[in-house]
N, C-alpha and C positions, 0 to 999 in steps of 0.2 A: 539423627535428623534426616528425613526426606527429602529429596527432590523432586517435584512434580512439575510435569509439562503440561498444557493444559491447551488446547485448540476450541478457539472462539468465534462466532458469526454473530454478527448486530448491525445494527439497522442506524447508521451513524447520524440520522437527519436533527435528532434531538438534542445530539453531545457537543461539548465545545473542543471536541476528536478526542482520540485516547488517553496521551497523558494526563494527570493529575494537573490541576492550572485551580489558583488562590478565587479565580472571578466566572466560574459556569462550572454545571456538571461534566462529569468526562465517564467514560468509559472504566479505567483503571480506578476512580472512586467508588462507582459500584459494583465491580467484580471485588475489590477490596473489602467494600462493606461486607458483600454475601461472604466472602473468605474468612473474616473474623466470628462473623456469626455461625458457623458449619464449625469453625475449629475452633474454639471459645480462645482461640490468640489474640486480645487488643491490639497487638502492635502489628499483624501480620501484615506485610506488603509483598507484591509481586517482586522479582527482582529485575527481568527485564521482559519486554517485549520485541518479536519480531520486528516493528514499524511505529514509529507512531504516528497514526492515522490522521487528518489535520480532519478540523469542524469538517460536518457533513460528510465522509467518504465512510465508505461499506467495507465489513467483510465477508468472508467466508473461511476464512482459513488463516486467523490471527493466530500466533503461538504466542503464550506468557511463561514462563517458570516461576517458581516459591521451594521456596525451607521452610518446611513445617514441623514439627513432633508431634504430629496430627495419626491420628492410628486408623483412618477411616480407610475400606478396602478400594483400590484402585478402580475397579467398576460403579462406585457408587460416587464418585466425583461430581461426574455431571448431572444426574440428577439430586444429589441432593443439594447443588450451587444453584440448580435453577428456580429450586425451590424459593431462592432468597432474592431473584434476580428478573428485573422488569422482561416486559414479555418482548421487547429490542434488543437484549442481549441474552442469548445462549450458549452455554459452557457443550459443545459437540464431541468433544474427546477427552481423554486424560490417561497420564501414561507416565511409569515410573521412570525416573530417567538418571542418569549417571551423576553420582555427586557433584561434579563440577558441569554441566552442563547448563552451557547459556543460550536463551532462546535468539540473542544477537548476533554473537561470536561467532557460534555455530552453525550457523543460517549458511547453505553452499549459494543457493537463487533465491528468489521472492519473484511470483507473479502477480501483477496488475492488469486490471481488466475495466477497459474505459467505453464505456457503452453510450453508443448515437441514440436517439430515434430519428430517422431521418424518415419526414412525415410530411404531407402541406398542411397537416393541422396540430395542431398539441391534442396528446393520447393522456387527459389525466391521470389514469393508471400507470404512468410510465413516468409521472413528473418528476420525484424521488431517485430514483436509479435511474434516468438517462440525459443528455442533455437534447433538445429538439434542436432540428436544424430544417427547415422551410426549406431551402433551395437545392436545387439540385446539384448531386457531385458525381466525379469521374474518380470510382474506387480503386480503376485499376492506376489512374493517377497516385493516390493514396498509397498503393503499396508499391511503387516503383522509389518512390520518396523514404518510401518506409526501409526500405531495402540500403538507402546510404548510411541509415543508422548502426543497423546489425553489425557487430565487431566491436575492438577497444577502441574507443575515442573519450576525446577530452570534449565532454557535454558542457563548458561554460556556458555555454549561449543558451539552452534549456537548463537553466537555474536559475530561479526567483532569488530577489535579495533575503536576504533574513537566517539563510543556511551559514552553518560554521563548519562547513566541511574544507578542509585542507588543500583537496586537490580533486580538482573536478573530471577526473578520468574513471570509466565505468566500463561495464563492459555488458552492451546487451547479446545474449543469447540466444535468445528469439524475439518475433515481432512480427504477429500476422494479423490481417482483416478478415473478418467474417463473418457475411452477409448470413443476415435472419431476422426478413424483410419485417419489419420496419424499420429492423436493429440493426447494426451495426456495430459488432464487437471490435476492440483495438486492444490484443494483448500481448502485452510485454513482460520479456524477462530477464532478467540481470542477477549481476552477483551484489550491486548497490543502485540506491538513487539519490539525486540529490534535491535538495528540496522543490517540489512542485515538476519537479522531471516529466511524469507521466503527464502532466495534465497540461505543459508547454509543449510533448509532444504531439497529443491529441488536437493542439490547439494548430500548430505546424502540418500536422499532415491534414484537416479539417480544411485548412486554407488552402494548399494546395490541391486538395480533390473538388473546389471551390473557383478553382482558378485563378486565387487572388494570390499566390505565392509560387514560385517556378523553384525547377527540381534547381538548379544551377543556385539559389539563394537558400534553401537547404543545406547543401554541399559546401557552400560560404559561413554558413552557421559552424561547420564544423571545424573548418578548416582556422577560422579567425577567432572565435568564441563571443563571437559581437552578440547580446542579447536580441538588439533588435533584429536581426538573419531570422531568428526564430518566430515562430506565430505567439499569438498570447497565449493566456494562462486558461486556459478553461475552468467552468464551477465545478466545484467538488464532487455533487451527487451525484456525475457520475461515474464516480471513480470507486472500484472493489478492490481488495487482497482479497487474492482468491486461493493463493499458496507459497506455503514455504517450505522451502526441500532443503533436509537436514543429512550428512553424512554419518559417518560413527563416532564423529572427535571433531575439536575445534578445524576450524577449515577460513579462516581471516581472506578476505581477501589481497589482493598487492596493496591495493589504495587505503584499506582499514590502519595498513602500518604509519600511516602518515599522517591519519585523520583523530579532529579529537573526540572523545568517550563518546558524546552526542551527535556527530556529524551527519548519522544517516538518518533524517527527517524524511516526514511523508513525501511522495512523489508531486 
């Protein structure tokens, strides 16, 4: 039996996010579908995914893995999945990978990428991938805010309810802004997130480059885990996985020990 790795980009505006869910399309239902169809397996499933993506959020850089007894040659993966596979999802990479290799376990970062338009009008070509924001903000606000994140702290207060993660301590790695006018990029990177993380982030430093939220209630966000310290939740579209950096061997993080199977949901 094989193991295959398989790197993903799709356009999440149509799915009801990536896992498999009883009540809307997902992502993992039709990577699945095209899976069985390409390796005549009825039963095939992915085994895990990098993230799972909530309704609406993008990728670029999804990883899945599968066992297969599939004999197809390792450069013919992607196109022959995309053959099967709506024109919002595309199979980018594929890569034979170490028997035990899980595309979760194994995951050292994951980056997210929460992109602005900051416009005085809506750019309907930008509806999908960005959130508009009318007013004007003080960026270099924004990353001075941004800056109390970086390091291990206990992110209670950017966690939506709904997550079953054990212990809400992370640890971001990076965390930059980057103007590319009209855009505004917010990307982060960590060893985990916890549900809705990125999008309570972008929503926290949004407000503070906003002037509706001061660095000292930030810093209180962190210090207390009070939800309310933090800004809201921002919409989903416009949130991307843009990467996931893999070592040579499982690489768990501290907090993965503690946390249960499912704990790391979308940001």
């Amino acid at each position: 039996m094989r193991t295959i790795k398989l790197i993903l980009a799709y356009d999440g505006t149509a799915y009801a996010g990536f896992q498999r869910q009883p009540n809307g399309i997902t992502i993992q239902q039709r990577l699945e579908e095209a899976l069985r169809a390409v390796t005549g397996e009825p039963d095939l499933r992915i085994g895990a995914a990098a993230g799972r993506t909530d309704a609406g959020v993008h990728a670029r850089g999804q990883v899945v893995h599968l066992r297969t007894y599939a004999t197809i040659p390792i450069d013919r993966w992607p196109a022959a999945l995309n053959g099967h596979l709506p024109d919002d999802i595309a199979v980018i990479g594929a890569e034979e990978a170490p028997p035990d290799f899980h595309a979760r376990y194994w995951a050292r970062e994951k980056r997210y990428r929460y992109t602005f338009c900051l416009s005085p009008y809506r750019l309907p070509m930008a509806r999908l991938y960005s959130y508009h924001w009318h007013r004007p903000v003080d960026v270099d606000a924004m990353r001075r805010a941004a800056a109390l994140l970086v390091g291990r702290h206990d992110f209670a207060a950017f966690r939506a309810t709904g997550g079953s993660a054990r212990t809400t301590v992370r640890t971001i790695t990076r965390l930059t802004l980057t103007e590319e006018p009209p855009f505004l990029h917010l990307d982060v990177t960590a060893d985990g997130f916890l549900y809705n993380m990125v999008r309570i982030i972008a929503g926290t430093l949004l407000e503070v480059g906003a002037g509706r939220r001061s660095l000292d209630r930030v810093a209180q966000a962190l210090r207390h885990g009070r939800r309310e310290d933090a800004g809201r939740t921002l919409p989903p579209h416009g949130l991307c996985l843009e990467e996931v950096v893999y070592g040579d061997g499982p690489s768990i993080p501290p907090w993965a020990a503690e946390a249960a199977p499912d704990a790391d949901l979308e940001p």
